[in-house]
C-alpha positions as CSV (number, residue, x, y, z in Angstrom):
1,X,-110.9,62.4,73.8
2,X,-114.9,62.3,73.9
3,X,-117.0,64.9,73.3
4,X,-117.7,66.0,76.7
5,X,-113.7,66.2,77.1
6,X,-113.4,68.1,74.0
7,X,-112.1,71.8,74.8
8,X,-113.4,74.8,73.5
9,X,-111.1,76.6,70.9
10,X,-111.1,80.5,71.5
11,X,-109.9,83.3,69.6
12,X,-109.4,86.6,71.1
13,X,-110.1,90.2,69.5
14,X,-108.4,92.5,71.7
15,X,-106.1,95.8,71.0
16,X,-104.8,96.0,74.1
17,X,-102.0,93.3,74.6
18,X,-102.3,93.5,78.6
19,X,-105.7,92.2,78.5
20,X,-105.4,89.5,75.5
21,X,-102.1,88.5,78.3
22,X,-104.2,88.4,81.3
23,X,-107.5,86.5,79.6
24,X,-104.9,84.0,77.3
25,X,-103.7,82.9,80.9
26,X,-106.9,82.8,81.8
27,X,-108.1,80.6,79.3
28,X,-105.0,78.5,79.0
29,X,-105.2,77.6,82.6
30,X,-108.8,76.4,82.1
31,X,-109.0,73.1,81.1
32,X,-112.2,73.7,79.3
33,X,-110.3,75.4,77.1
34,X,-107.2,76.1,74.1
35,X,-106.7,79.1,73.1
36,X,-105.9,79.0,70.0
37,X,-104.9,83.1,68.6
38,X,-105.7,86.6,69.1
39,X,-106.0,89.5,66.8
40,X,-105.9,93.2,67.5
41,X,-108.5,94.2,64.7
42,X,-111.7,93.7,63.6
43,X,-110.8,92.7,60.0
44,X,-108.6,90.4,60.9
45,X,-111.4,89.0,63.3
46,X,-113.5,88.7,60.3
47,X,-110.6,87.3,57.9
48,X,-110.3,84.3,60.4
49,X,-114.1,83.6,60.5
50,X,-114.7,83.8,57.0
51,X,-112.3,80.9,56.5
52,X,-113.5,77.7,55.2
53,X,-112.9,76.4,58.3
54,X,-112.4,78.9,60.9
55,X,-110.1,77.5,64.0
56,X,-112.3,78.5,66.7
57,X,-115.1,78.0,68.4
58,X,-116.1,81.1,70.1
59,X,-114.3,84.4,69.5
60,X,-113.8,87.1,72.9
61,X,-114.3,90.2,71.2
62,X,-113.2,93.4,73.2
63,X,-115.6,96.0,72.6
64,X,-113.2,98.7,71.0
65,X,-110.5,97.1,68.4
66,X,-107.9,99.0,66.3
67,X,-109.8,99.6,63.6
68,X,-113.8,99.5,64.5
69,X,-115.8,98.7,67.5
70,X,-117.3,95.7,68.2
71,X,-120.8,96.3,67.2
72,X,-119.7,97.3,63.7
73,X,-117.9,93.7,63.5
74,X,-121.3,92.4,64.8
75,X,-122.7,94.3,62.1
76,X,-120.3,93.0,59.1
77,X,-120.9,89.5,60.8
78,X,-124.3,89.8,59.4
79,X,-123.7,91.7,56.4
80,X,-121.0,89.0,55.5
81,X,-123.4,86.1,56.5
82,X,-121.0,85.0,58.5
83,X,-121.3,82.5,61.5
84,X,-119.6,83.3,64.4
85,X,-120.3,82.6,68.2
86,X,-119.4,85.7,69.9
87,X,-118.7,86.8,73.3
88,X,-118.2,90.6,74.2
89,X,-115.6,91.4,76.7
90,X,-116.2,94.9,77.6
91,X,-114.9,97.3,79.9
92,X,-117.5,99.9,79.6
93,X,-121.2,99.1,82.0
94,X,-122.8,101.4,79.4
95,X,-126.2,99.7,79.0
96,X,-126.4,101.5,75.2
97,X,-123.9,99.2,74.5
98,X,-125.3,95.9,75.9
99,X,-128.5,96.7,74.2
100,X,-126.8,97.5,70.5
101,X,-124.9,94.3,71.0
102,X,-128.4,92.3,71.8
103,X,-130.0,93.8,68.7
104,X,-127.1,92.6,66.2
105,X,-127.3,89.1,67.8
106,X,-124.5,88.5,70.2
107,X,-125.0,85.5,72.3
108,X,-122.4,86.2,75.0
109,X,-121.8,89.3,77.0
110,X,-119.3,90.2,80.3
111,X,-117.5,92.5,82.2
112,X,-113.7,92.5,82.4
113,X,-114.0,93.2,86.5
114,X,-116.6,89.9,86.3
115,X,-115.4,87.2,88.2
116,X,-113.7,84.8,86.0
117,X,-116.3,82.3,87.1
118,X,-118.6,84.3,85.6
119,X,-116.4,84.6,81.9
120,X,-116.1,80.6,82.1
121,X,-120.0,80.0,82.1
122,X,-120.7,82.6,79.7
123,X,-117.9,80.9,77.3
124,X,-119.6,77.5,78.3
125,X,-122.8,78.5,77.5
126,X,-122.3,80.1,74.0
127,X,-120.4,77.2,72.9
128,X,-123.3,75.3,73.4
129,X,-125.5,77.9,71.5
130,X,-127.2,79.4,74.5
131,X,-127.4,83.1,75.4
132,X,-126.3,84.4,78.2
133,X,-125.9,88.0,78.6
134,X,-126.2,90.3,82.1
135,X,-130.0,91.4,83.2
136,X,-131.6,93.7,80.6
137,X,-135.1,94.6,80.4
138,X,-135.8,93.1,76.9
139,X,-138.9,95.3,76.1
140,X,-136.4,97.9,76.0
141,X,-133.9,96.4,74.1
142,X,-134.8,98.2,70.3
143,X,-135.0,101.6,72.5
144,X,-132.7,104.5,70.6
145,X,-132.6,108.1,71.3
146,X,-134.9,108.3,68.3
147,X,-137.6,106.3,69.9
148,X,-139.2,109.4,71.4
149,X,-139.9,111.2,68.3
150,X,-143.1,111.4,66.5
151,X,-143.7,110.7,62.9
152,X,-143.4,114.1,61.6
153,X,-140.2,114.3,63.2
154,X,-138.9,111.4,61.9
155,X,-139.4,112.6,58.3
156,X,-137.6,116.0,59.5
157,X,-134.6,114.3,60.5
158,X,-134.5,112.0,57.3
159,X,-135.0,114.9,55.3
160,X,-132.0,117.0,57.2
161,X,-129.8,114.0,56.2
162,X,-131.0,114.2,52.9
163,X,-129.2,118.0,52.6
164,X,-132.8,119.6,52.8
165,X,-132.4,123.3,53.7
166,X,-134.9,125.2,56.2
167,X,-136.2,126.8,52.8
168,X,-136.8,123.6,51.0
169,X,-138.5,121.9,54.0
170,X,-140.5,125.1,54.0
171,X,-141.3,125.4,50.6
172,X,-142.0,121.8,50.5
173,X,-144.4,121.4,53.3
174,X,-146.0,124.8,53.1
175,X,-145.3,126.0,56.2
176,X,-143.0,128.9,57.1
177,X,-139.1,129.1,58.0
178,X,-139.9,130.5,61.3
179,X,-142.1,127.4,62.0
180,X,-139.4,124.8,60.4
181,X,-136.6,126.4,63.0
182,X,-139.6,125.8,65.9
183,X,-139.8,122.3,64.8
184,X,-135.7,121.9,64.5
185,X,-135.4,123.1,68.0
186,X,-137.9,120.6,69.6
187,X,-136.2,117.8,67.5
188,X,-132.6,119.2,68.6
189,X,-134.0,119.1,72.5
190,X,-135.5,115.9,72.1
191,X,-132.7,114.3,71.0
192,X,-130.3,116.3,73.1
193,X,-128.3,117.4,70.4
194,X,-126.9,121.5,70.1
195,X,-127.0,121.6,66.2
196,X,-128.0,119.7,62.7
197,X,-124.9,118.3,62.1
198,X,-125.2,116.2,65.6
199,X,-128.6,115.2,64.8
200,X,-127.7,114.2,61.2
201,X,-124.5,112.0,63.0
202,X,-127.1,110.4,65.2
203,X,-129.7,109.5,62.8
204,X,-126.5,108.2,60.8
205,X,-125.1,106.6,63.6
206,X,-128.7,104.8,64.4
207,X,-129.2,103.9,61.1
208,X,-126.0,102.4,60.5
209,X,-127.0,100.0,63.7
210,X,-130.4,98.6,62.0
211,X,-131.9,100.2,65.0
212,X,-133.5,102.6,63.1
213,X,-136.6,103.3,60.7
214,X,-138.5,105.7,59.1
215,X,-141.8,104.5,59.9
């Protein structure tokens, strides 16, 4: 077989055993390519391409998996220095989602309700080591719901996740309780959040993403 005969070996990361059954089919009666496994969690994802020589050549990754989502395997992917070619197969059009996906460094991205045309050029592609994602407008690609806040309120929220009280921020910035609850309030309606704990879980949840600093 020559090189331009060669199929591509794919690996799916799916929970849900209907769709790994309907894409495997898929896949199998493509004769591009051989699918070669599937897992149902994100470690074992990671097990199979940390292997000396992993079995695959691209990886469908659903976007929710048994045990973490796929933008924290994206993120442990990086962490691990590992080198996987990864296509997203998600059933959620949230564009938050797309754009966390494009910030970790995922070179594929579709829809479950694409055409299957569509899922056979985007496999294609990245096994290739192109990109090819749907539209997105790349200058807003590192937007986050923290983007809007100024610099003072950046240091308030990474001082609420640091435990700070309203009386230590007070007594630390020399400004009064009254005027550290003003300040909390704008933050909490900028971010469109009801309390401290939310914002904490967001500035958390940002961080966690790399999409995120204090400057």
């Amino acid at each position: 077989m020559t090189a331009s005969e060669r199929r591509f070996r794919v690996l799916i990361a799916e929970r849900n055993p209907l769709v790994t059954a309907a894409l495997g089919d898929m896949i199998n009666d493509e004769g591009r390519f051989e699918l070669v496994g599937s897992v149902q969690t994100g470690e074992a994802f990671l097990r199979a391409a940390a292997a000396a020589e992993p079995n695959f050549d691209i990886a469908v990754l659903g976007w929710k998996l048994s045990d973490m989502d796929s933008g924290e395997v994206l993120g442990e992917v990086q962490r691990r220095g590992l080198h996987a070619r990864v296509v997203i197969f998600s059933n959620d059009q949230d564009i938050d989602i797309l754009k966390r996906c494009v910030r970790l460094g995922v070179l594929g991205y579709c829809y479950q309700f694409d055409d299957p045309s569509i899922i056979f050029d985007t496999l294609v592609a990245v096994a290739h080591g192109r990109i090819c994602i749907p539209y997105i407008d790349v200058s807003k690609i590192n937007e986050t719901p923290l983007a809007c806040l100024t610099t003072r309120e950046r240091e308030l929220l990474s001082v609420l996740a640091d435990g700070w009280t309203n009386l230590q921020i007070a007594a630390r910035t020399g400004i009064s309780e009254n005027t550290v609850k003003y300040h909390l309030k704008n933050l909490y309606d900028k971010l469109d959040v009801r309390n401290r704990a939310m914002a904490v879980a967001l500035y958390a949840r940002e961080k966690n993403r790399g999409a995120y600093t204090n400057s």
